[in-house]
N, C-alpha and C positions, 0 to 999 in steps of 0.2 A: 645631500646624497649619503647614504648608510654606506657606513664601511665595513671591512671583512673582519675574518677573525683573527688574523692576522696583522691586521692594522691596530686592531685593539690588542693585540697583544704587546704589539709595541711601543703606543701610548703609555700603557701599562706600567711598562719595563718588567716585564715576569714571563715566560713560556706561554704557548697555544695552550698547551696541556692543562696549566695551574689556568686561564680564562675560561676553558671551557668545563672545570669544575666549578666556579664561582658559579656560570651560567645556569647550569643542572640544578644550584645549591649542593653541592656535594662535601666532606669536612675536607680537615684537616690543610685549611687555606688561612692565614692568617688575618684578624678581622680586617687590619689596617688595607688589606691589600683586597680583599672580598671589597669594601668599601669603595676603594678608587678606582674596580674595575666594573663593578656598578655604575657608578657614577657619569663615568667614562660613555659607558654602553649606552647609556639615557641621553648624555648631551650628543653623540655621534649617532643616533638613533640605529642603532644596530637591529639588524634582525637577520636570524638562523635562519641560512640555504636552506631550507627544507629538503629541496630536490637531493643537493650532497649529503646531504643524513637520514635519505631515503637508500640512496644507494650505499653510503657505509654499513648500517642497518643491513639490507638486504632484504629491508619489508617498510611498507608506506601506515602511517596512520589515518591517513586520508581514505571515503571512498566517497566513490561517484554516487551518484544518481539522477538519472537521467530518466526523464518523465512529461508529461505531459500537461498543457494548462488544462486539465479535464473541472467542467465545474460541480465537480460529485463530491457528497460531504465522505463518503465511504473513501474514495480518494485521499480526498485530503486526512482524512485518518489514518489512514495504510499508513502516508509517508512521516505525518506526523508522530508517528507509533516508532518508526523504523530510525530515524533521528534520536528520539528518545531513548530509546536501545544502543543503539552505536554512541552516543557520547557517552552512555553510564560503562560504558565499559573503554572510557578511554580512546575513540574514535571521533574523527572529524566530520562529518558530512560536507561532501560540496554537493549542490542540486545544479544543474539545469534542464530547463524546459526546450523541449525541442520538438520543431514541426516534422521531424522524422526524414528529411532530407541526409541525403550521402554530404554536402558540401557543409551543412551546419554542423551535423557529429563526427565530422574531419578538425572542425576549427577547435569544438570542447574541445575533445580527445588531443589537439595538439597545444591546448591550454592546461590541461590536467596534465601533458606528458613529464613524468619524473616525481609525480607527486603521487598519482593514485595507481593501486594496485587491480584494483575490482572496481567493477562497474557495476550497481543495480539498475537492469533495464524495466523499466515501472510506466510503460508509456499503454493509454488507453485511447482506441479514435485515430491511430498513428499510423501508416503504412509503412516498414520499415524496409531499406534498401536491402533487399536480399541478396543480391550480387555483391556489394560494398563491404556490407556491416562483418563477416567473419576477417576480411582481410584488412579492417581498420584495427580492431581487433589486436590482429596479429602484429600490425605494422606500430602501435602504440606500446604493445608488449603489456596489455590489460585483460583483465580475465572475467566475462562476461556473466551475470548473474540474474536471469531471463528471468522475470515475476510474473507469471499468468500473461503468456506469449503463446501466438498460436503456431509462427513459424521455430520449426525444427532445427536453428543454429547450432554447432558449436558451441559447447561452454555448459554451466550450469542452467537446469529447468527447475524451476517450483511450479504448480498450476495449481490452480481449485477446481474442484469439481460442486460444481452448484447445483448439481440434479440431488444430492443425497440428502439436505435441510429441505428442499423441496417436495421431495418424495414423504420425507415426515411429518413435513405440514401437512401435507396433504391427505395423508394415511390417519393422521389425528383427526381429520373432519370426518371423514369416513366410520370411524369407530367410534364417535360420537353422532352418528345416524343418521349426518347430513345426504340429502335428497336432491338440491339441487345446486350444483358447485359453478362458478362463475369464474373463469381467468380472464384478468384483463389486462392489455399491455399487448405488444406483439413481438417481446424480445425473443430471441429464439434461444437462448441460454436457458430461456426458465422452462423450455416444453417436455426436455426429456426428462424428467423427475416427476411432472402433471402426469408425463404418461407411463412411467414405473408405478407409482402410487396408485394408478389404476390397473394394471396388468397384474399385479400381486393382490388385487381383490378379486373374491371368486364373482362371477357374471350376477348372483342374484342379490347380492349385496350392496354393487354398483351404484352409485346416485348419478346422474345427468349431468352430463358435461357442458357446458354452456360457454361461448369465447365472446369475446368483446375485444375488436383489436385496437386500440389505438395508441397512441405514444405516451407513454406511463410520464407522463408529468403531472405536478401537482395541480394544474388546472384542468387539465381535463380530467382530474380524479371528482375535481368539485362540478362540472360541467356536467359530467356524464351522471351526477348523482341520481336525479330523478329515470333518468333509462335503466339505469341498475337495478333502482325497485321494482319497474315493472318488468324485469325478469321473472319476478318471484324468487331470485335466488334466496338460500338461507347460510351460504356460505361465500364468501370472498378471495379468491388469490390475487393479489394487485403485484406486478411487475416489480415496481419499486414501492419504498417507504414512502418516496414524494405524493405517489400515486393515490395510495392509502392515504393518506394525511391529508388528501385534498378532499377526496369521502368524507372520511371523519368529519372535516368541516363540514360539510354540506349536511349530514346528519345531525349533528348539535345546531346548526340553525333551520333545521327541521324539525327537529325533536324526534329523533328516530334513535330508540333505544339500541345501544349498542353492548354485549354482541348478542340480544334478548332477542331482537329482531334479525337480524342477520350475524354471523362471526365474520371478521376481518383479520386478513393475514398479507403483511408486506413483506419487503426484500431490499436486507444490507443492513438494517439496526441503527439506523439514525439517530442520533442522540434527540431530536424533536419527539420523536417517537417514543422513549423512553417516559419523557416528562410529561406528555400531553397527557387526560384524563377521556375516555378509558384510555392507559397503555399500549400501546400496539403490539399486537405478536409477530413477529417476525423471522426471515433467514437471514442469520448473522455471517457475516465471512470470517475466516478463520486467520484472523490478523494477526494474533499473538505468535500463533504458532508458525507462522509464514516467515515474520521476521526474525525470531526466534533461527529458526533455519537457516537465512542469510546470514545470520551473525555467527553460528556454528560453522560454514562454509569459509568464512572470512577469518575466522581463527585458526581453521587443521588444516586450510590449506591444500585441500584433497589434490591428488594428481589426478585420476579419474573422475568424470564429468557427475554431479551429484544428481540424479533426478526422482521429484519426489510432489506426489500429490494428497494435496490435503482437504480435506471436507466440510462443507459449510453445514449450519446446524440450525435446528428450531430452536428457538424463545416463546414460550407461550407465554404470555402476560393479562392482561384484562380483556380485550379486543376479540378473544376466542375463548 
């Protein structure tokens, strides 16, 4: 069993004070006794209350984040992004995964209690208790950090706005003199931007709108390949990169020159997408700058709620 600071203080034989500078590394401790209070602390396997030097403090190094098993690589890039950010700057990340249940983020929330300050809620697919969640909240004494959340809580909002890289994409196929444009997928995230990018062209410049609804996975990317051609499209918007990238297969084992025959355009910047040949052009989400903003949040400490929307953007690469 690990003992306190005080037990090792008087193993010691020296003050809390003069231990808990040896612990810091701090000077002006004498080696002989820096040494045997070392030594000490390793055989009685000591470890720092965190929680009681959260509250001396009066600020936690820890923060939450609370997210979902979503199997998206865009996902797992966010949080990987957002971890790599808060520890270069001296912060801890705890993660858990949660089915969006009031009884489960009562059990986190009472497992983090005294350790974490903030909370990133980073959950996709999740239905979140709307009645609960502001007064666990409160009841935890944590201060809520919403990441592209549709419900209107309490606390801070970040969102993106996905119609804006979309409307560019889209606006790029246009001014390149495409005729017949093809969306496929049937997310409803990607419509309003297909149709800004069309409202902002004057009616005689217009190319053909053409839908293909199906669930933007990478196998119905490569499935649907030969339907696509007989659209005649000369242009591609696919839902997701997965989507696109299952095309593109089905094209290189057709031998369909890409984007000479048609242009191809995904959504989220997959790093598959980057390496494959041709490149895929894509809408990127605006990760840096998202987490970028959490961690601003988490340093000033703002007393008023931060809310703030950031925009996702085109990549043109080989593909278009």
């Amino acid at each position: 069993m690990a003992i306190t600071l005080k037990q090792l203080a008087e193993l010691s034989g020296v003050s809390i004070r003069t231990v808990s500078r040896v612990l810091k590394n701090q000077a002006h401790v004498q080696e002989e006794k820096r040494e045997r209070i070392l030594a000490l602390a390793k055989k009685h396997h000591y470890v720092t209350n965190m929680a009681a030097r959260n509250l001396r403090l009066n600020r936690s190094r820890f923060v939450g984040i609370l997210c979902s098993n979503a199997p998206y690589e865009i996902f797992r890039q966010k949080l990987q992004d957002l971890e790599t950010r808060l520890e270069t700057k001296g912060y801890y990340p705890i993660m858990a995964c949660c089915d969006g249940s009031a009884e489960q983020i009562e059990k986190i929330f009472s497992d983090w209690s005294g350790l974490v300050d903030f909370v990133v809620v980073s959950l996709f697919d999740v239905p979140l208790p709307s009645k609960q969640l502001p007064e666990l909240f409160e009841r935890f004494s944590m201060t809520p950090i919403y990441v592209d959340q549709e419900e209107d809580f309490p606390g801070h909002h970040l969102t993106i706005n996905r119609a804006t890289g979309i409307r560019d994409a889209i606006s790029v196929l246009i001014r390149n003199g495409k005729k017949r444009i093809l969306r496929c997928g049937s997310l409803q995230s990607r419509e309003t931007g297909l149709q800004q990018a069309f409202s902002e062209t004057p009616a005689e410049k217009c190319p053909e709108l053409l839908r293909m609804e199906e669930e933007a996975t990478f196998k119905n990317g490569c499935l649907l390949g030969k339907k696509i051609m007989e659209t005649g499209a000369d242009a591609v918007f696919f839902d997701t990169d997965k989507m696109a990238l299952g095309f593109l297969n089905y094209a290189a084992q057709n031998k369909i020159p890409i984007p000479e025959k048609l242009s191809v355009i995904g959504f989220d910047d997959d790093i598959s997408g980057q390496i494959i040949y041709p490149s895929l052009s894509t809408v990127a989400h605006p990760t840096e700058e998202l987490n970028e903003a959490i961690l601003t949040i988490i340093n000033a400490r703002p007393e008023k709620p931060i809310k703030k929307e950031f925009s996702t953007r085109f990549i043109q690469r080989e593909s278009c």
